[in-house]
Biopython code that builds the backbone (N, CA, C, O; Angstrom):
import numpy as np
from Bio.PDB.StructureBuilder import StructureBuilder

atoms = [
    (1, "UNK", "N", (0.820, -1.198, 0.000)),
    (1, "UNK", "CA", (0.000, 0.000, 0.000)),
    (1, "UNK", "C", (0.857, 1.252, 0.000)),
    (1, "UNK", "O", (0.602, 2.415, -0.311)),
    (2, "UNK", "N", (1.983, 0.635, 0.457)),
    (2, "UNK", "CA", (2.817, 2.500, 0.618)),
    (2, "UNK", "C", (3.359, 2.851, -0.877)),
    (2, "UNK", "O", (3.437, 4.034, -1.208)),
    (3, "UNK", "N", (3.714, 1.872, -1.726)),
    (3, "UNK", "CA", (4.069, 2.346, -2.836)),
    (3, "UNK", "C", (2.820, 3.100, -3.540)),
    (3, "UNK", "O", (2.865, 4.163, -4.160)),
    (4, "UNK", "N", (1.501, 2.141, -3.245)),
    (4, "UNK", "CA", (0.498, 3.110, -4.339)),
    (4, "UNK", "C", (0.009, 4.809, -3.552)),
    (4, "UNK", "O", (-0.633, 5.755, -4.010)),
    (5, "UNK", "N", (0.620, 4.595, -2.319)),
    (5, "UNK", "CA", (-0.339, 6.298, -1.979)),
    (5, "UNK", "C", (0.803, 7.411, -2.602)),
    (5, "UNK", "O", (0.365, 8.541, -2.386)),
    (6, "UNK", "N", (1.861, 7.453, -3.166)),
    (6, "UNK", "CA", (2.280, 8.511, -4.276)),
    (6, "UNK", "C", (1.561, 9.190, -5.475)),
    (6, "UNK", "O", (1.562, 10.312, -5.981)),
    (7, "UNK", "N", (0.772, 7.661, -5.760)),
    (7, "UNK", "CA", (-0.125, 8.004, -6.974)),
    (7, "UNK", "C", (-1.837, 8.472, -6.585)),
    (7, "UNK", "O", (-2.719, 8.598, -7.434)),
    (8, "UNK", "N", (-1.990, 8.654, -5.274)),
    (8, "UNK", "CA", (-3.185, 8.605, -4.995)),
    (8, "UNK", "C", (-3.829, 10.051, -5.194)),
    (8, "UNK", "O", (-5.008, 10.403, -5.227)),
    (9, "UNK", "N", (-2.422, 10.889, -5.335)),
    (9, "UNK", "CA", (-3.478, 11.961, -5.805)),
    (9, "UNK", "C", (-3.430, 12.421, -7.452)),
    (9, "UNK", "O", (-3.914, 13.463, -7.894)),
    (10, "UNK", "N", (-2.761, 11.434, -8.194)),
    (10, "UNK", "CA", (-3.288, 11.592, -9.681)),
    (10, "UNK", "C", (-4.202, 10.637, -9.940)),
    (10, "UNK", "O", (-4.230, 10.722, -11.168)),
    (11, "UNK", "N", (-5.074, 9.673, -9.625)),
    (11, "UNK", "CA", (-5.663, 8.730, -9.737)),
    (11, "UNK", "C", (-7.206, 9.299, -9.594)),
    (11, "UNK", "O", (-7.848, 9.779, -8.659)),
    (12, "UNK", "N", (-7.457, 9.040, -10.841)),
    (12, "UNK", "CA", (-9.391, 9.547, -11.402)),
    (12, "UNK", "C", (-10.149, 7.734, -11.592)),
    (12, "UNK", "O", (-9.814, 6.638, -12.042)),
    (13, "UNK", "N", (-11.163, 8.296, -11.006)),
    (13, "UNK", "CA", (-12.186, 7.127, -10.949)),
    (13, "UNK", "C", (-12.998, 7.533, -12.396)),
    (13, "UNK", "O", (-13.590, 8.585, -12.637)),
    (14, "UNK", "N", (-12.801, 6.184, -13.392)),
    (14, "UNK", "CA", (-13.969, 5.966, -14.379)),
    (14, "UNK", "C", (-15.277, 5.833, -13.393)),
    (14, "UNK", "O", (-15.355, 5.128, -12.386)),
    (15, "UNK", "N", (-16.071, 6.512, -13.830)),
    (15, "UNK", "CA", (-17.438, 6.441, -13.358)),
    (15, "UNK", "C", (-18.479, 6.445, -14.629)),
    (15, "UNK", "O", (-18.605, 7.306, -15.500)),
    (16, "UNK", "N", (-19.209, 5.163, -14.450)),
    (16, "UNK", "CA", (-20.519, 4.762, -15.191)),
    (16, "UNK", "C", (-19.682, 4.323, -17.035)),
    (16, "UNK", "O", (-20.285, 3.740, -17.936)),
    (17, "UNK", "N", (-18.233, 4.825, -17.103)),
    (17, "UNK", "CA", (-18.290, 4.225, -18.400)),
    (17, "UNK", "C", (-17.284, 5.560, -19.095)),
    (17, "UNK", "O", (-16.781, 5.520, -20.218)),
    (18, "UNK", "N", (-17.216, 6.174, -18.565)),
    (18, "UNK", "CA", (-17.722, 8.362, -18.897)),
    (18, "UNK", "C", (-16.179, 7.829, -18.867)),
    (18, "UNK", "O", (-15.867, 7.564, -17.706)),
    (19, "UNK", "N", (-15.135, 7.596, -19.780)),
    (19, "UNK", "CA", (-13.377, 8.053, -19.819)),
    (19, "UNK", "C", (-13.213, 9.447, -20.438)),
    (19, "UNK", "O", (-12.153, 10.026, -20.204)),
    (20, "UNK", "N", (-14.036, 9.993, -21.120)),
    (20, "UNK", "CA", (-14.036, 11.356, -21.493)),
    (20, "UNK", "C", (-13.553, 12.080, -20.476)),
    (20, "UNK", "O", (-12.418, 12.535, -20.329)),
    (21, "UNK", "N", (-14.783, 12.179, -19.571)),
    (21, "UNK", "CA", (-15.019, 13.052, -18.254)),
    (21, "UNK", "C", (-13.366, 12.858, -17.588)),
    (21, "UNK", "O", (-12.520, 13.736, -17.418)),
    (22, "UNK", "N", (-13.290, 11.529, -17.326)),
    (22, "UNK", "CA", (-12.225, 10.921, -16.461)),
    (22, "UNK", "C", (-10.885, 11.739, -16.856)),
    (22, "UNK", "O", (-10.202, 12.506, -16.178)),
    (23, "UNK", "N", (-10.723, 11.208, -18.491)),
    (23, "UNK", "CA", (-9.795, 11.960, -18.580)),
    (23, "UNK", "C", (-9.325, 13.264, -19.092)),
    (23, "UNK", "O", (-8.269, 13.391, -19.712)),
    (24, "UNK", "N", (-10.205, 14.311, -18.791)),
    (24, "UNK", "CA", (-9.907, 15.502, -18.850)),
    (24, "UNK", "C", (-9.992, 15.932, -17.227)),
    (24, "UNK", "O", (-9.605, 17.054, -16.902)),
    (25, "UNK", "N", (-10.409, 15.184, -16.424)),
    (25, "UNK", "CA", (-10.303, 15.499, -14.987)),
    (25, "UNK", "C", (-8.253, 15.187, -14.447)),
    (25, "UNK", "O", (-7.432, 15.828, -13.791)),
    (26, "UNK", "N", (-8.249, 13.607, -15.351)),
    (26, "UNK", "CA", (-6.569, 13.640, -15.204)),
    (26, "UNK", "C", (-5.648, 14.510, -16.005)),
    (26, "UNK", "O", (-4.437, 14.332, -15.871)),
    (27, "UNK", "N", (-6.261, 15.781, -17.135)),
    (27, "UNK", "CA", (-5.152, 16.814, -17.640)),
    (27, "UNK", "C", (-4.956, 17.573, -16.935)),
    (27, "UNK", "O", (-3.830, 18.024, -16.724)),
    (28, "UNK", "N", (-6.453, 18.097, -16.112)),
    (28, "UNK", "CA", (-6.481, 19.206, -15.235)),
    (28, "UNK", "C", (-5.768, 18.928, -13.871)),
    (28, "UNK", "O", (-5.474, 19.882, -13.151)),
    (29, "UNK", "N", (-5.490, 17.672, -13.507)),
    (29, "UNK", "CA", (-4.930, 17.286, -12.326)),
    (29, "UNK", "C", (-3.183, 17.643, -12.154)),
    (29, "UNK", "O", (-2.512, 18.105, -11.232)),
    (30, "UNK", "N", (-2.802, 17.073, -13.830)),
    (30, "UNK", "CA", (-1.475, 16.708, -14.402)),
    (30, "UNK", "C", (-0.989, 18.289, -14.791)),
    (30, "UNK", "O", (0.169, 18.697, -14.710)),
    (31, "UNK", "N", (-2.186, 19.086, -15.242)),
    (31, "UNK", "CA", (-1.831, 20.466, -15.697)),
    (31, "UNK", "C", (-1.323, 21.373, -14.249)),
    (31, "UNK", "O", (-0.394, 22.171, -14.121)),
    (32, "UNK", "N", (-2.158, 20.974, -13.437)),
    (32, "UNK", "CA", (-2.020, 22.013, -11.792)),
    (32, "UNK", "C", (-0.872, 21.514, -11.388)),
    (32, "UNK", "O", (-0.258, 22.381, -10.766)),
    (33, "UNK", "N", (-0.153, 20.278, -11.466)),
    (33, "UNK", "CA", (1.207, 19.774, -10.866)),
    (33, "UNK", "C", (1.903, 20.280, -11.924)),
    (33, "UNK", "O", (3.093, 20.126, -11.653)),
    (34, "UNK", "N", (1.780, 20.811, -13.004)),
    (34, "UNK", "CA", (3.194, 21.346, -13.982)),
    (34, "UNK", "C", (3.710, 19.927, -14.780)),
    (34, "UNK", "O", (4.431, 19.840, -15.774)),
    (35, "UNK", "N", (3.214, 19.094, -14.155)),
    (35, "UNK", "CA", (3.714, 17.468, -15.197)),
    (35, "UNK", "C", (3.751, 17.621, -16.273)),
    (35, "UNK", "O", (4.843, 17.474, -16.820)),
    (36, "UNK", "N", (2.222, 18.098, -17.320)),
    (36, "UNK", "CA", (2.883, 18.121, -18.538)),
    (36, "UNK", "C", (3.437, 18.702, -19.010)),
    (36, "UNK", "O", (3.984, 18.309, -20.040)),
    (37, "UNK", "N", (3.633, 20.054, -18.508)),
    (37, "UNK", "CA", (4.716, 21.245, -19.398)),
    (37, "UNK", "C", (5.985, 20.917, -18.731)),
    (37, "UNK", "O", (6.721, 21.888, -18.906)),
    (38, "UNK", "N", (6.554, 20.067, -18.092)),
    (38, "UNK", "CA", (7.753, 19.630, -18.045)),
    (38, "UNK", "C", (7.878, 18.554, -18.692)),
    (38, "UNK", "O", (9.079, 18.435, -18.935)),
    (39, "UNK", "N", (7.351, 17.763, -19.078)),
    (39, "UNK", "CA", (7.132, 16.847, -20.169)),
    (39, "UNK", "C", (7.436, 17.413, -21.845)),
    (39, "UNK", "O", (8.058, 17.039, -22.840)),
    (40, "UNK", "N", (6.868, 18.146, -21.565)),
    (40, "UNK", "CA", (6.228, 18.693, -23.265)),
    (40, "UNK", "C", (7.615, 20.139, -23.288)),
    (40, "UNK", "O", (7.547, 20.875, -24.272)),
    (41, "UNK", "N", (8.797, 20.464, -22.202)),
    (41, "UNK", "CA", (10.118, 20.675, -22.020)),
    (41, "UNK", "C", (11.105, 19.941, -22.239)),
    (41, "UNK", "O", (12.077, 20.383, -22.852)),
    (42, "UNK", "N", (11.049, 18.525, -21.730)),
    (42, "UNK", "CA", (12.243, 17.866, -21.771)),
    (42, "UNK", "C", (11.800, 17.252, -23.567)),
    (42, "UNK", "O", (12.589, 16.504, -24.145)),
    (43, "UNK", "N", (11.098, 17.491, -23.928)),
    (43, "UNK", "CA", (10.673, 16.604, -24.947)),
    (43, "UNK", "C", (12.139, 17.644, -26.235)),
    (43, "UNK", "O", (12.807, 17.331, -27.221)),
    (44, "UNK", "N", (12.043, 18.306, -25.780)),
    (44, "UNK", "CA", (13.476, 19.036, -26.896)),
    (44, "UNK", "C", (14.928, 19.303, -26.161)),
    (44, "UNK", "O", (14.854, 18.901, -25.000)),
    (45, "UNK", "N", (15.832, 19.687, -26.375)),
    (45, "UNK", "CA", (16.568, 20.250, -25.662)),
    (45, "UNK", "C", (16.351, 21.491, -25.605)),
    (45, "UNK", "O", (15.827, 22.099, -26.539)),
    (46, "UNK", "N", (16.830, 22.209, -24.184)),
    (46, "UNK", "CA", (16.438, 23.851, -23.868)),
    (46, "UNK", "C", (18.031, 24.384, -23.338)),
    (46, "UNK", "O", (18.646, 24.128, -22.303)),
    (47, "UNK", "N", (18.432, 25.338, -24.677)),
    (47, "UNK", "CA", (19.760, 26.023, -24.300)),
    (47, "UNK", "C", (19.665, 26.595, -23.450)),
    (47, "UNK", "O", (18.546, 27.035, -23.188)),
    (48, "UNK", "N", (20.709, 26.872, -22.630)),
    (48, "UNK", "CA", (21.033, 27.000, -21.307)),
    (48, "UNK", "C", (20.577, 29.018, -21.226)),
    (48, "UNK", "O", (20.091, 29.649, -20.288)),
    (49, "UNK", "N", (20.865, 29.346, -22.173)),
    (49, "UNK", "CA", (20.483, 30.828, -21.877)),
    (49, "UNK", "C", (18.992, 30.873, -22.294)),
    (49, "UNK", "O", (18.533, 31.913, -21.821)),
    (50, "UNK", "N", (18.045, 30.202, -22.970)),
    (50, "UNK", "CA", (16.443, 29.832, -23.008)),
    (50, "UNK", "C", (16.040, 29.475, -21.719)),
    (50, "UNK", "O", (14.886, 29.659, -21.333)),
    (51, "UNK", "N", (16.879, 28.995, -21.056)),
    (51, "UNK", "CA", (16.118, 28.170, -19.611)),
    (51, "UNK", "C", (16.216, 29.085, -18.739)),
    (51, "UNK", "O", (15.317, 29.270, -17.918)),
    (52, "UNK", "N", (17.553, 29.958, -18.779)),
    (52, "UNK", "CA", (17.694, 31.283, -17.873)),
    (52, "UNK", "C", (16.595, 32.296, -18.016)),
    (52, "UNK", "O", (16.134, 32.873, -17.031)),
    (53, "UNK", "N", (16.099, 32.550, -19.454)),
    (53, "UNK", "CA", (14.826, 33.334, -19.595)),
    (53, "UNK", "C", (13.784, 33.125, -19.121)),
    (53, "UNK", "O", (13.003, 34.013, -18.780)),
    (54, "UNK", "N", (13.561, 31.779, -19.003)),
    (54, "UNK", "CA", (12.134, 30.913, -19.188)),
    (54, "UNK", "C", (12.180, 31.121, -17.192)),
    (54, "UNK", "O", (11.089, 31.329, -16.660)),
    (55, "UNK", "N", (13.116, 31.066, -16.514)),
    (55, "UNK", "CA", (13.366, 31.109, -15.220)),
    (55, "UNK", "C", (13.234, 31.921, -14.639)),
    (55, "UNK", "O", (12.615, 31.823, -13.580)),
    (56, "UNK", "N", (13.679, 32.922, -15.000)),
    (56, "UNK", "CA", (13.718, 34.923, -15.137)),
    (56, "UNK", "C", (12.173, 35.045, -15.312)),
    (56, "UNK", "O", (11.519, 35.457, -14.354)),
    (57, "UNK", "N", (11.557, 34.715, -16.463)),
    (57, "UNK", "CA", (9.975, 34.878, -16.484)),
    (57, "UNK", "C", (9.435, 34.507, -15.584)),
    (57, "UNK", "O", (8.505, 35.239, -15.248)),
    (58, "UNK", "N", (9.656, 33.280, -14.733)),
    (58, "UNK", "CA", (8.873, 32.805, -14.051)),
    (58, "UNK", "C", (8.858, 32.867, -12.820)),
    (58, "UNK", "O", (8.028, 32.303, -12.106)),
    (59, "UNK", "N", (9.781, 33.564, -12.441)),
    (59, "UNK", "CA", (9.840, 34.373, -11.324)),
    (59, "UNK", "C", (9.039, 35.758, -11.075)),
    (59, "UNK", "O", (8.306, 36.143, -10.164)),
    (60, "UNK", "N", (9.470, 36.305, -12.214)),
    (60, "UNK", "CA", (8.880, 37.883, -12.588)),
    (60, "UNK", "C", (7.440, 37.043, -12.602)),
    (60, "UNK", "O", (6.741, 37.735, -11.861)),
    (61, "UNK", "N", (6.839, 36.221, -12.929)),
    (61, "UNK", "CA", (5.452, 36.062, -13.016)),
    (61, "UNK", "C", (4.756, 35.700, -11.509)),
    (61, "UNK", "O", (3.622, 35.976, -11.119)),
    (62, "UNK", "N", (5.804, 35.012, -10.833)),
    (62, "UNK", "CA", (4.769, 34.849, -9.440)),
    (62, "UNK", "C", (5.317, 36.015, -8.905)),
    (62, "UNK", "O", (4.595, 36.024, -7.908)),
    (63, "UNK", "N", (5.886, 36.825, -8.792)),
    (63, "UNK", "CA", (6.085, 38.099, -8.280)),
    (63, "UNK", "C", (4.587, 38.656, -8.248)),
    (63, "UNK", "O", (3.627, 38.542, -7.486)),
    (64, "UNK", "N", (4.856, 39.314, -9.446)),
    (64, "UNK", "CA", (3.540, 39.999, -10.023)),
    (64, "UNK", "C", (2.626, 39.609, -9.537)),
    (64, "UNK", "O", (1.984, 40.343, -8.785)),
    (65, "UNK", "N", (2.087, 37.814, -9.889)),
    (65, "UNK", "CA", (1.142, 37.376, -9.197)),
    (65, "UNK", "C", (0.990, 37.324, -8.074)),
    (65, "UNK", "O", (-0.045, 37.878, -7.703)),
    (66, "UNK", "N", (1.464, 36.974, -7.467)),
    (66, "UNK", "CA", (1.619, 37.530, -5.472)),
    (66, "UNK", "C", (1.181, 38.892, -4.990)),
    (66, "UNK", "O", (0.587, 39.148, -3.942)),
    (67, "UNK", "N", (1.572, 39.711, -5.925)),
    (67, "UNK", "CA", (1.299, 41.032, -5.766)),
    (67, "UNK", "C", (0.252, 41.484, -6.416)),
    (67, "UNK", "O", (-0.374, 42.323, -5.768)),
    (68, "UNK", "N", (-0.169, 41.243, -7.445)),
    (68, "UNK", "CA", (-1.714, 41.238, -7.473)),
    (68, "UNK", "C", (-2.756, 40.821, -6.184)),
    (68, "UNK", "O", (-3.481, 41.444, -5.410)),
    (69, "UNK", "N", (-2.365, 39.277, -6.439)),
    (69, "UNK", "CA", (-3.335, 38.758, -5.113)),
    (69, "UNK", "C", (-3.328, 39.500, -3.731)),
    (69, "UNK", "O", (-4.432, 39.511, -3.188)),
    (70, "UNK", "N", (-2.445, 40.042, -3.136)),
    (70, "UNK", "CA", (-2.190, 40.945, -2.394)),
    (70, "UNK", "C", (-2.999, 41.863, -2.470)),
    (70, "UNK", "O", (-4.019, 41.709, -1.798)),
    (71, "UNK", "N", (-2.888, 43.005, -3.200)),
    (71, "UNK", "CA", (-3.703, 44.332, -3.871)),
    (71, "UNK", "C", (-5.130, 43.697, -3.777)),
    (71, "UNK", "O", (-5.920, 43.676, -2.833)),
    (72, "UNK", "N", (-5.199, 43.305, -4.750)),
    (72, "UNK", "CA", (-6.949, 42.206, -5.121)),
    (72, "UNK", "C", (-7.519, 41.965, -3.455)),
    (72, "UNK", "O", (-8.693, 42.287, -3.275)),
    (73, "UNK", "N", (-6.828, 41.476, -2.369)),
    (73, "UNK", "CA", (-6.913, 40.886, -1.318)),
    (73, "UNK", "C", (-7.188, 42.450, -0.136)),
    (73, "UNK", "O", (-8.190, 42.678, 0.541)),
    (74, "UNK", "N", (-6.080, 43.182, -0.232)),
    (74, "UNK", "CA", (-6.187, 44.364, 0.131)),
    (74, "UNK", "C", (-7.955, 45.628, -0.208)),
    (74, "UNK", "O", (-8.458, 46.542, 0.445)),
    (75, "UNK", "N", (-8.239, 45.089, -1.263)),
    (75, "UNK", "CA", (-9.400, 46.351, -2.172)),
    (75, "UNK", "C", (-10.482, 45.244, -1.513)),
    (75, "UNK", "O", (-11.482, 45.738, -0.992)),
    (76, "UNK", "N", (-10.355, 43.856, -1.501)),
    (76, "UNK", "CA", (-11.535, 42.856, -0.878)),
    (76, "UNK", "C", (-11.823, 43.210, 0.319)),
    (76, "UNK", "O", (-12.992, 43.026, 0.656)),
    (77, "UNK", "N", (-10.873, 43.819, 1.334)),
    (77, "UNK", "CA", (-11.542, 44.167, 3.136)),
    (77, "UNK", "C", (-12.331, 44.973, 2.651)),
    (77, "UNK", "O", (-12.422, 45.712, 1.671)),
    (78, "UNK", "N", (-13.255, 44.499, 4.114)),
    (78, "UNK", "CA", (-14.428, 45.184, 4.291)),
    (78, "UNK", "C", (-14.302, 46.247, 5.540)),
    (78, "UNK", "O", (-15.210, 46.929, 6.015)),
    (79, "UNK", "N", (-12.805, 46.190, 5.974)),
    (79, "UNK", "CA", (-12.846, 46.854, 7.567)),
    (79, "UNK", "C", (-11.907, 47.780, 7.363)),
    (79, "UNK", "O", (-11.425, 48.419, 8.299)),
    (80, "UNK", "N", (-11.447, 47.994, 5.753)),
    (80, "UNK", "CA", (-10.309, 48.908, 5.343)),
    (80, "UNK", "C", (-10.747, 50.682, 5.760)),
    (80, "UNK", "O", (-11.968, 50.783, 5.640)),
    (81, "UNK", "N", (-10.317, 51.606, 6.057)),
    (81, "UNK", "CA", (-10.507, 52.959, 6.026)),
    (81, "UNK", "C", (-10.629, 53.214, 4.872)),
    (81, "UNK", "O", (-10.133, 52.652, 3.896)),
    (82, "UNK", "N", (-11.491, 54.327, 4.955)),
    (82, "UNK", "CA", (-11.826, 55.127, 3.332)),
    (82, "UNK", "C", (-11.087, 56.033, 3.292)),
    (82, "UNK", "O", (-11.042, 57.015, 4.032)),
    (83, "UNK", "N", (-10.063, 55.596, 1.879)),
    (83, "UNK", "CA", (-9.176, 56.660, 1.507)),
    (83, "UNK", "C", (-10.065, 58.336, 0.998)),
    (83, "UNK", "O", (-9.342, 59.332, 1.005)),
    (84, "UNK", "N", (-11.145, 58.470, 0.708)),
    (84, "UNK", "CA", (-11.502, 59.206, 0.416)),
    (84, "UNK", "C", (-12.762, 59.901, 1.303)),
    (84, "UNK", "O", (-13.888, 59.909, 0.806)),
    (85, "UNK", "N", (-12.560, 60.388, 2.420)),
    (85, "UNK", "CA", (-13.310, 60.415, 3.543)),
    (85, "UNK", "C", (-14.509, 61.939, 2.798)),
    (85, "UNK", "O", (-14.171, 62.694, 1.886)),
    (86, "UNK", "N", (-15.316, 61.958, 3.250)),
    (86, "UNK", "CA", (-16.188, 63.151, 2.453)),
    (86, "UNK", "C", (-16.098, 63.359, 1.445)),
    (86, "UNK", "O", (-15.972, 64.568, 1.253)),
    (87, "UNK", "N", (-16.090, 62.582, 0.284)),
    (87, "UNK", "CA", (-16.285, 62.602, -0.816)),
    (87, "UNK", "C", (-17.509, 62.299, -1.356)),
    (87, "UNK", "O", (-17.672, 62.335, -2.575)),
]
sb = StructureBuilder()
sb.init_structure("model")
sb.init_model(0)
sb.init_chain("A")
sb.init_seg("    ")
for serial, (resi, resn, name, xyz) in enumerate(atoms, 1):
    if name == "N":
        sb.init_residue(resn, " ", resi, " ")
    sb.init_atom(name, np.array(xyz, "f"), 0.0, 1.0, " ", f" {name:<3s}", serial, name[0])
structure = sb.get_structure()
């Protein structure tokens, strides 16, 4: 049993017959872990100054994103002061 609970959280139940359903539930599973775009990466070689970019981006992207969600998270209180008092 200990070897199969690694796989227990990519593992989709066929239900009633439906592999359609099933397996677009296992892209979306495989897509949120990054599996296939590291897949569909190693599938070429990636020069070493492409991977530095691709790394550089993807940093600069959860930055940003962090900091959005932040802001976004910040404008969501409800107990914030009004910057614009008598207006």
């Amino acid at each position: 049993m200990a070897n199969h609970l690694r796989f227990l959280g990519r593992t989709v139940m066929v239900q009633k017959g439906n592999v359609e359903a099933a397996y677009g539930a296992l892209n979306r599973i495989l897509a949120q872990d990054g599996l296939a775009d590291a897949v569909r990466r190693q599938r070429y070689y990636e020069k070493p100054c492409r991977r530095r970019q691709r790394l550089a981006y993807e940093a600069c992207r959860r930055v940003y994103n962090a900091e959005m969600g932040r802001k976004i998270a910040f404008l969501g209180r409800c107990s914030r002061q009004d910057p614009w008092v008598g207006c």
